[in-house]
C-alpha positions as CSV (number, residue, x, y, z in Angstrom):
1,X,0.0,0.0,0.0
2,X,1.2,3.2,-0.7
3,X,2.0,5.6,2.5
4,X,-0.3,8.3,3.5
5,X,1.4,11.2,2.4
6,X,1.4,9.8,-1.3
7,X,-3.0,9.8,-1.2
8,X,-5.0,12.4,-1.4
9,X,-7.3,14.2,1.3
10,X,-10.6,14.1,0.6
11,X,-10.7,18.4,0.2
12,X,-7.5,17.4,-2.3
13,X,-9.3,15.1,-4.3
14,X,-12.1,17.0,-4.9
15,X,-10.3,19.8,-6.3
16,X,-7.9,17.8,-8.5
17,X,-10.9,15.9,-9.6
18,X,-12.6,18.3,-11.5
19,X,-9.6,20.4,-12.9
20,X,-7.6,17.2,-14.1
21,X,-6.7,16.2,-18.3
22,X,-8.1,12.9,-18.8
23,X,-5.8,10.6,-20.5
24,X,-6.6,7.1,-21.4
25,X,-3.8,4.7,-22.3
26,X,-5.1,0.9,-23.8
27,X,-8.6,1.7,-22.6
28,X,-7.4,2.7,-18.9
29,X,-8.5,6.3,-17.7
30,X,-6.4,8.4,-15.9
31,X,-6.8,12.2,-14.4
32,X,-3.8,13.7,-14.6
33,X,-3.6,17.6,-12.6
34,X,-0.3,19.4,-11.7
35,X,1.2,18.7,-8.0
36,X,2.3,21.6,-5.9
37,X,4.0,19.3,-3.6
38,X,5.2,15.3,-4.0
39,X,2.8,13.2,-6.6
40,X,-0.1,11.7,-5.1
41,X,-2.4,8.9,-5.9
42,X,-5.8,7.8,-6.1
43,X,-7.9,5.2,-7.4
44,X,-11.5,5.1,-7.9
45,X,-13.5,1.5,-8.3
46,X,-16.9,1.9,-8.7
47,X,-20.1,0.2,-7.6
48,X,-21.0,-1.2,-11.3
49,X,-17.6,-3.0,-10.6
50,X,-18.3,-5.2,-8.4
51,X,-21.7,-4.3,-5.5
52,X,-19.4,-5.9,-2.8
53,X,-16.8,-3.5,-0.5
54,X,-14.7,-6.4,-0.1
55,X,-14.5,-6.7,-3.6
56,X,-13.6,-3.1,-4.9
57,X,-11.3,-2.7,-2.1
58,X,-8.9,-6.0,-2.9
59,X,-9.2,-4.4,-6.6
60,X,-8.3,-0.8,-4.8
61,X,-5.4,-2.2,-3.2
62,X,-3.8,-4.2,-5.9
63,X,-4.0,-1.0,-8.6
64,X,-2.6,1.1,-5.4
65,X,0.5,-2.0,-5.3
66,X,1.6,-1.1,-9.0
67,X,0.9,2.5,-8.5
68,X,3.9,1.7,-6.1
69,X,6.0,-0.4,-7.8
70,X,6.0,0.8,-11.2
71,X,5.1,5.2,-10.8
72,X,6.2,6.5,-7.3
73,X,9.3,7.3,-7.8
74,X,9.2,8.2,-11.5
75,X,6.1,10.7,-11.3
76,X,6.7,13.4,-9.5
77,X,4.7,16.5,-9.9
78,X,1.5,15.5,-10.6
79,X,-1.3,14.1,-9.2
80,X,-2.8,10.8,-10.5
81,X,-6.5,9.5,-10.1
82,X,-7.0,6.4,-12.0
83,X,-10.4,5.3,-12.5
84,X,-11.6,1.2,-12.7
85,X,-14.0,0.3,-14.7
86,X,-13.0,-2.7,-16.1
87,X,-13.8,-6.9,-14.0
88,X,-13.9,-7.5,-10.8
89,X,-10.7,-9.6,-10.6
90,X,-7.0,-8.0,-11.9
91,X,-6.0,-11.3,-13.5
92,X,-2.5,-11.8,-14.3
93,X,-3.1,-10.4,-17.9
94,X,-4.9,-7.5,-17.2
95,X,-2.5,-6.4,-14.5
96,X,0.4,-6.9,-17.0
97,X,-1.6,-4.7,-19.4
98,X,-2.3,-1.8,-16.7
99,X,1.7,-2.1,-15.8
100,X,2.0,-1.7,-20.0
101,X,-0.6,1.5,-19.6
102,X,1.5,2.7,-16.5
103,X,4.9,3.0,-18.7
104,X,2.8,4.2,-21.2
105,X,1.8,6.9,-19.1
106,X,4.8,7.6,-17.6
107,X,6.0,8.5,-21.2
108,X,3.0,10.9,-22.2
109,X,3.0,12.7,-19.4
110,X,6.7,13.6,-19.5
């Protein structure tokens, strides 16, 4: 999981939300805004995902584990919201797709 100072407040969020460029890499969106400080993160799963909490947090978690390992160090002044809206399980070849979208992104947004 990433640490706290790497997610958004909800005030933060809000804000970012509605003044971010929506980029979409291989059918994944992303909301890209400027950073005044170090990146943050933030991923948004939906109810038409999956109805169960257990469910769209487990999916939360594992997009918030590659935000980790493949961006956090390499992004650093913007703000990233990524937004599900794809099955409610990250197989193995989906994830290795959104890890495709991530470098992707990595190299449109520099």
């Amino acid at each position: 999981m990433i640490s706290k100072k790497f997610r958004f407040s909800s005030r933060l969020f809000d804000r970012c939300f509605s003044r971010s460029k929506k980029i979409v890499v291989d059918g994944f969106i992303f909301l890209i805004s400027p950073s005044r400080g170090a990146a943050k993160f933030a991923v948004v799963v939906g109810k038409k995902v999956s109805k169960k909490a257990v469910v769209r947090n487990r999916l939360r978690r594992q997009v918030f584990e590659i935000f980790r390992t493949e961006l956090l160090g390499k992004i650093l002044d913007k703000n990233v919201i990524f937004l599900y809206r794809g099955a409610e399980i990250l197989d193995t070849k989906l994830r290795e797709k959104f890890i495709a979208a991530c470098q992707k992104l990595l190299t449109k947004i520099s």
